[in-house]
DODREN-84955 format. One line per field, with one value per atom (N, C-alpha, C, CB): x, y, z; chain; atom name; residue in three letters. Coordinates in nm, 3 decimals. Glycine has a CB too. Example, Ala and Ser with C-alpha at 12.3 -4.5 7.8 and 13.67 -1.06 7.14 Angstrom:
DODREN-84955
x <- (1.319,1.230,1.320,1.131,1.285,1.367,1.290,1.408)
y <- (-0.569,-0.450,-0.330,-0.447,-0.225,-0.106,0.003,-0.060)
z <- (0.780,0.780,0.780,0.905,0.708,0.714,0.787,0.572)
chaine <- (A,A,A,A,A,A,A,A)
atome <- (N,CA,C,CB,N,CA,C,CB)
residu <- (ALA,ALA,ALA,ALA,SER,SER,SER,SER)
end
This chain:
DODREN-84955
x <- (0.324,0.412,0.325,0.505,0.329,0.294,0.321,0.292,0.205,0.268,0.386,0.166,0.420,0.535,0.684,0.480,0.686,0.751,0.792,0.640,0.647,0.651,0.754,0.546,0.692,0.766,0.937,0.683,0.973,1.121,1.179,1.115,1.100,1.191,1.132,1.171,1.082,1.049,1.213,0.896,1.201,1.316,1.449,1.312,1.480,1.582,1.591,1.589,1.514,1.522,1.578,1.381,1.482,1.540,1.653,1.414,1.719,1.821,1.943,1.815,1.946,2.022,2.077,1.975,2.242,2.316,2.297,2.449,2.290,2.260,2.119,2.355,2.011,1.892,1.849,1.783,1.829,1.700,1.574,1.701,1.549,1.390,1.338,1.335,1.252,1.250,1.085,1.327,1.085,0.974,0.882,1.018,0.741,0.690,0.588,0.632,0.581,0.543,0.442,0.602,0.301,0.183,0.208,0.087,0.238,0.280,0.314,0.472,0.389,0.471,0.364,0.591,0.269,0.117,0.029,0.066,0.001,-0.050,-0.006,-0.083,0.123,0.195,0.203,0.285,0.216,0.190,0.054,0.145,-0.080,-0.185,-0.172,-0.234,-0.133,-0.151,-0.071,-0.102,0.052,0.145,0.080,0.279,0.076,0.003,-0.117,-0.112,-0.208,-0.299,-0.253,-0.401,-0.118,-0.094,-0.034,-0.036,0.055,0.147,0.120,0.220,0.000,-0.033,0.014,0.016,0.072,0.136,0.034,0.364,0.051,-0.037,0.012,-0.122,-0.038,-0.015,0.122,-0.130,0.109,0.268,0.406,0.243,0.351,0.482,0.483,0.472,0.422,0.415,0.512,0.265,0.440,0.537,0.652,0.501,0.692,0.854,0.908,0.892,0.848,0.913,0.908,0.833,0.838,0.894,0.928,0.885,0.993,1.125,1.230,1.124,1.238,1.348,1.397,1.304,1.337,1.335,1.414,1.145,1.342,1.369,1.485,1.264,1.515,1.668,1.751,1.686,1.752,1.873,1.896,1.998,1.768,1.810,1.774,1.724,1.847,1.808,1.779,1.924,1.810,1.785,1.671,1.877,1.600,1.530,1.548,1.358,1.575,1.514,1.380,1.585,1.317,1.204,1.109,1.225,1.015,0.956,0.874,0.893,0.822,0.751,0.743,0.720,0.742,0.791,0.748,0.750,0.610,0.594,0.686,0.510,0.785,0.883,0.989,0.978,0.977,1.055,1.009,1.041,0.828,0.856,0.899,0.731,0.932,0.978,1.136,0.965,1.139,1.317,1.348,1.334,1.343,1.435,1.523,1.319,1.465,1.489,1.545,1.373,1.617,1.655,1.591,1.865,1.554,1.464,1.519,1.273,1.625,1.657,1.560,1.824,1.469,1.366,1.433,1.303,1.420,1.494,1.349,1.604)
y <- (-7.625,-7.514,-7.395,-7.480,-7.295,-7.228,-7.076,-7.252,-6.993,-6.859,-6.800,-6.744,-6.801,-6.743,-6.870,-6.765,-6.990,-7.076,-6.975,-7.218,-7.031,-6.981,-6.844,-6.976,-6.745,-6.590,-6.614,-6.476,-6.679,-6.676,-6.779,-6.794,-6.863,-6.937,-6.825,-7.137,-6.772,-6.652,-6.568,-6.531,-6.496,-6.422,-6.472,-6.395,-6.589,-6.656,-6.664,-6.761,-6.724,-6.724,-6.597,-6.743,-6.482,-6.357,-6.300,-6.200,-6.325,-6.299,-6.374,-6.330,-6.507,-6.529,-6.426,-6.622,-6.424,-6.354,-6.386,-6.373,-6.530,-6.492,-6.539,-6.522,-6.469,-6.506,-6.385,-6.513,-6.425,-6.311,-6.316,-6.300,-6.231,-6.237,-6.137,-6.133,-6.216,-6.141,-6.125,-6.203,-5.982,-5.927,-5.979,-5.775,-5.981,-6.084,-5.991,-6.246,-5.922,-5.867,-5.896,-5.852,-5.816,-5.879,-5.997,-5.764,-5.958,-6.037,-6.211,-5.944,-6.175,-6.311,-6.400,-6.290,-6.381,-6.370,-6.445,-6.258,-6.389,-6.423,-6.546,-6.320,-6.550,-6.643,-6.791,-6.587,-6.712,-6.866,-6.948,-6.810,-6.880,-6.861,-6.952,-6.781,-6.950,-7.012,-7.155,-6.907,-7.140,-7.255,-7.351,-7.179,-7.297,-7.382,-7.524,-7.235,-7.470,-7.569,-7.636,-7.509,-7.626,-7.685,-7.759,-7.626,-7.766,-7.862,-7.964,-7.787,-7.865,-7.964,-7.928,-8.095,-7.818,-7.778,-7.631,-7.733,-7.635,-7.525,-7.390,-7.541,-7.289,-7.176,-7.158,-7.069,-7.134,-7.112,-7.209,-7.171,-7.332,-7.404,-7.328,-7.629,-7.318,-7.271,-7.134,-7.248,-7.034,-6.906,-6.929,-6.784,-6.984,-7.050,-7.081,-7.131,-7.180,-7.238,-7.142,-7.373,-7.043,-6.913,-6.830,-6.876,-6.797,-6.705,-6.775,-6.650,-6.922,-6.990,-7.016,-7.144,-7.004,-7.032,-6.871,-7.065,-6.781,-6.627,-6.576,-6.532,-6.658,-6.625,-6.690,-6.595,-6.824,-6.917,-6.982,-6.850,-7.016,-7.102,-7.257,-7.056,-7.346,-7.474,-7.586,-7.522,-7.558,-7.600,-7.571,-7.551,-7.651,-7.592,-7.717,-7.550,-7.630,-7.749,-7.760,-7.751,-7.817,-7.852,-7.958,-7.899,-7.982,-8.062,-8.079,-8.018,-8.014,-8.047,-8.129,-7.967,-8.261,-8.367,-8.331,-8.503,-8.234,-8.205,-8.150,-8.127,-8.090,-8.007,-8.124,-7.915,-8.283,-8.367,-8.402,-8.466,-8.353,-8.379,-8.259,-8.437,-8.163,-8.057,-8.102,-7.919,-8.147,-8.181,-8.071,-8.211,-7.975,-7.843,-7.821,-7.690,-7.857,-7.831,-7.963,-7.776,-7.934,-8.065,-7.999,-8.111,-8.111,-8.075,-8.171,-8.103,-8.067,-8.201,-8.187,-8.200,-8.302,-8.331,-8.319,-8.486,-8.234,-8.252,-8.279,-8.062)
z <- (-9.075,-9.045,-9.005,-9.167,-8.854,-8.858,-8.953,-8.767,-8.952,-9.020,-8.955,-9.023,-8.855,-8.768,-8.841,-8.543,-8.841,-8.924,-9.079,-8.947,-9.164,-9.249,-9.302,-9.243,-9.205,-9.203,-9.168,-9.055,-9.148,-9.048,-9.212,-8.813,-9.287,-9.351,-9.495,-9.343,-9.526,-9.627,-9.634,-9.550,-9.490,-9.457,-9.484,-9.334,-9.384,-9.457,-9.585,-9.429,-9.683,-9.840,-9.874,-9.916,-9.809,-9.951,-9.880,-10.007,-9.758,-9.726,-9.835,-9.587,-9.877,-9.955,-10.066,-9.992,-10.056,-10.157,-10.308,-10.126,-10.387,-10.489,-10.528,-10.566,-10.430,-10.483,-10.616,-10.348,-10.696,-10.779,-10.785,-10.909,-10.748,-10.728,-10.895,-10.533,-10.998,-11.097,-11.091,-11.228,-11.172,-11.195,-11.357,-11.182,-11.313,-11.422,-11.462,-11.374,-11.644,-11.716,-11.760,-11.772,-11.784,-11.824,-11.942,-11.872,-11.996,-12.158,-12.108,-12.250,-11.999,-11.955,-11.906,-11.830,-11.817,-11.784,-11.839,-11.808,-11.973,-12.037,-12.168,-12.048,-12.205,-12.226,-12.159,-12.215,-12.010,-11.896,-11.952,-11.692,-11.935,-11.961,-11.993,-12.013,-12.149,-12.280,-12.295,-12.389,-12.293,-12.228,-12.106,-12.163,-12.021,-11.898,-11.971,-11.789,-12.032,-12.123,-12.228,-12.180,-12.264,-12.391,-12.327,-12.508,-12.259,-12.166,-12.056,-12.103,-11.981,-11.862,-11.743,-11.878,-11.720,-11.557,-11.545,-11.549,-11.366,-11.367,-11.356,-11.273,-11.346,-11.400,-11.326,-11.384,-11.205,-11.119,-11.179,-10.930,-11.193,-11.207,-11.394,-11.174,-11.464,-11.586,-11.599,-11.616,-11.468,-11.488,-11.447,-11.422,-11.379,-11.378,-11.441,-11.335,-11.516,-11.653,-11.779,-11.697,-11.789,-11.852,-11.861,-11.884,-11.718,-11.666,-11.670,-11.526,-11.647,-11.628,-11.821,-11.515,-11.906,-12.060,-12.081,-12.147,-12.042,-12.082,-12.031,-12.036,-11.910,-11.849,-11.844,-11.743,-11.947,-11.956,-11.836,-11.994,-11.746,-11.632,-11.687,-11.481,-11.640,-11.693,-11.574,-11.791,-11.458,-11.307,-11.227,-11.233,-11.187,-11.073,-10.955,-11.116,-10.817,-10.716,-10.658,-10.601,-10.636,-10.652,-10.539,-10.773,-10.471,-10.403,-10.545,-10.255,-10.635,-10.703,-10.844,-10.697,-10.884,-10.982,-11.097,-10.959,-11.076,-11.224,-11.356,-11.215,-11.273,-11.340,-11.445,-11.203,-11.408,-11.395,-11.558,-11.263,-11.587,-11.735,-11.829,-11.794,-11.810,-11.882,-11.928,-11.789,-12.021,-12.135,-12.108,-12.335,-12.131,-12.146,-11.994,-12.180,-11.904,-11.784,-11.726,-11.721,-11.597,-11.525,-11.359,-11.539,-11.337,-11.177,-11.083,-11.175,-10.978,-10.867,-10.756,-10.792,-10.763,-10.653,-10.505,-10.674,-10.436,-10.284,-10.149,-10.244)
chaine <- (A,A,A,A,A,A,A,A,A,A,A,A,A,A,A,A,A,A,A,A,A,A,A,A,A,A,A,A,A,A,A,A,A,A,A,A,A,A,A,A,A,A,A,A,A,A,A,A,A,A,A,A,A,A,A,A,A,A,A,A,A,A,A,A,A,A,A,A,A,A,A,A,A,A,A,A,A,A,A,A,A,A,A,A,A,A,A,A,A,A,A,A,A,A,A,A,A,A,A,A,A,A,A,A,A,A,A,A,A,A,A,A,A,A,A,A,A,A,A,A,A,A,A,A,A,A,A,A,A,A,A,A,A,A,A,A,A,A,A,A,A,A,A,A,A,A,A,A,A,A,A,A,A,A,A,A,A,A,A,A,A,A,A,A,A,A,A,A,A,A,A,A,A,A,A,A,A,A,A,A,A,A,A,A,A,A,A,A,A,A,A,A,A,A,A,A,A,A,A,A,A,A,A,A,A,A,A,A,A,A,A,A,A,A,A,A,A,A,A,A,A,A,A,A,A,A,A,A,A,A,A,A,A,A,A,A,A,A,A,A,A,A,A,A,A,A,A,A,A,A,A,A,A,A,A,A,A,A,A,A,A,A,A,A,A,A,A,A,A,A,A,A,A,A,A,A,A,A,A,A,A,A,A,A,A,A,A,A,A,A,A,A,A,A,A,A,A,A,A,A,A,A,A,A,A,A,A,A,A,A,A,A)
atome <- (N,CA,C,CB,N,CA,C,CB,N,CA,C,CB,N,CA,C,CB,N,CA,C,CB,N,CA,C,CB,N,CA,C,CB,N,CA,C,CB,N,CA,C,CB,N,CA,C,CB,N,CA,C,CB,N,CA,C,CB,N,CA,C,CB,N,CA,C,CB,N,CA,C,CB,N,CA,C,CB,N,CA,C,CB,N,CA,C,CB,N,CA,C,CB,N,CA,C,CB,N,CA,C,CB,N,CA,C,CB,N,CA,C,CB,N,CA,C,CB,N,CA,C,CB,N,CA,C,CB,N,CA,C,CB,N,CA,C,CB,N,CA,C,CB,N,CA,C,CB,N,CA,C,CB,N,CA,C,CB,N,CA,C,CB,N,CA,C,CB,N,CA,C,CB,N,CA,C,CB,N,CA,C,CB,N,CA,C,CB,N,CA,C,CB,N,CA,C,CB,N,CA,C,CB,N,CA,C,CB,N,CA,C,CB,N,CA,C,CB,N,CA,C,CB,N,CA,C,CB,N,CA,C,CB,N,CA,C,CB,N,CA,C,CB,N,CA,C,CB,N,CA,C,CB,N,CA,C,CB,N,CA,C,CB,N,CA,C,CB,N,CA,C,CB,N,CA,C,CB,N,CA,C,CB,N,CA,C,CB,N,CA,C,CB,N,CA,C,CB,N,CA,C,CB,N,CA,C,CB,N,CA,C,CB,N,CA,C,CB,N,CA,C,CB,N,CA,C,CB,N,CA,C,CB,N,CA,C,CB,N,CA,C,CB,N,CA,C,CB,N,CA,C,CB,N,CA,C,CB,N,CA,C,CB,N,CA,C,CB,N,CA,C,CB,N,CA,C,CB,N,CA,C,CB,N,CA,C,CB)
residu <- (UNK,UNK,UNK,UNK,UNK,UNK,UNK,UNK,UNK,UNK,UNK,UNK,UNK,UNK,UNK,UNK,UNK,UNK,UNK,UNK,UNK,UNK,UNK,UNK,UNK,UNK,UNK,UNK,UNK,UNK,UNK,UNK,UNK,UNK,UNK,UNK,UNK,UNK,UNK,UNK,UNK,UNK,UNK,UNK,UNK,UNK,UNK,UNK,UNK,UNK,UNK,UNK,UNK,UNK,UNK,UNK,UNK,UNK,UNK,UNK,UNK,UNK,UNK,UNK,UNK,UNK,UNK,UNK,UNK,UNK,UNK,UNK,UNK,UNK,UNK,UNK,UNK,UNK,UNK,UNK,UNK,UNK,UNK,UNK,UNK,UNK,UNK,UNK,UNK,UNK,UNK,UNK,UNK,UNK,UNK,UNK,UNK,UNK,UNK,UNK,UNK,UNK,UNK,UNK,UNK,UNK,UNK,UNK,UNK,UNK,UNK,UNK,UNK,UNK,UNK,UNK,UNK,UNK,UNK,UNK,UNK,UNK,UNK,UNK,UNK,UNK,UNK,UNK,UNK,UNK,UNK,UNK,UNK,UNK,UNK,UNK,UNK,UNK,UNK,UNK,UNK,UNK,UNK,UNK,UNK,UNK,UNK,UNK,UNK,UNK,UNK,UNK,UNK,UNK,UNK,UNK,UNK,UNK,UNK,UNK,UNK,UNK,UNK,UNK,UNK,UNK,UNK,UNK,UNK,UNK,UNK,UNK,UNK,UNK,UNK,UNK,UNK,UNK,UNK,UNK,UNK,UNK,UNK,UNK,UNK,UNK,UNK,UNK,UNK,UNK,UNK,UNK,UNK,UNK,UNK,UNK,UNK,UNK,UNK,UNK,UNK,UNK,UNK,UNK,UNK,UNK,UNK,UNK,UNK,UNK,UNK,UNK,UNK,UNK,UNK,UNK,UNK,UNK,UNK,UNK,UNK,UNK,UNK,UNK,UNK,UNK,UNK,UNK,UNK,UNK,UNK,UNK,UNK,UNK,UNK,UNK,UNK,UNK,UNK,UNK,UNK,UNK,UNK,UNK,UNK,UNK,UNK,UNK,UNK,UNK,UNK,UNK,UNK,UNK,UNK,UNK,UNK,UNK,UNK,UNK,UNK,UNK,UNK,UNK,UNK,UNK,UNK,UNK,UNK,UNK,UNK,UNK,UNK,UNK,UNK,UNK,UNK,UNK,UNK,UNK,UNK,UNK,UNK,UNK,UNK,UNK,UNK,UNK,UNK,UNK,UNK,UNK,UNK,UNK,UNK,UNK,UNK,UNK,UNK,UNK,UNK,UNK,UNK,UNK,UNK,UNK,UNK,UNK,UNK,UNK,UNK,UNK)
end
């Protein structure tokens, strides 16, 4: 995908009506940190999975399978 790709499907995304885009607190950060090594996912898929815990989300869609061992969560692979 070029960056010009890239940029046009970015836009589209945050154009969506019920997207939230949430803001991530040092604390949360550092939490990932810590979680990330105990679990086995890496830091990004980690800070997801503890915004998605902190905000009662229980869904994610996903290209990424790792999410597929997290119980708490359900991950539809698309």
């Amino acid at each position: 995908m070029t960056k010009r790709d890239s940029m046009r499907v970015l836009r589209s995304i945050s154009a969506l009506e019920h997207l939230n885009i949430m803001s991530v607190a040092r604390q949360q950060v550092v939490t990932a940190s810590v979680v990330a090594s105990e679990i086995g996912l890496g830091f990004n898929d980690t800070m997801a999975y503890i915004l998605m815990l902190e905000n009662g989300i229980t869904e994610i869609y996903s290209f990424d399978k790792d999410f597929n061992r997290i119980e708490e969560i359900t991950c539809k692979n698309t």
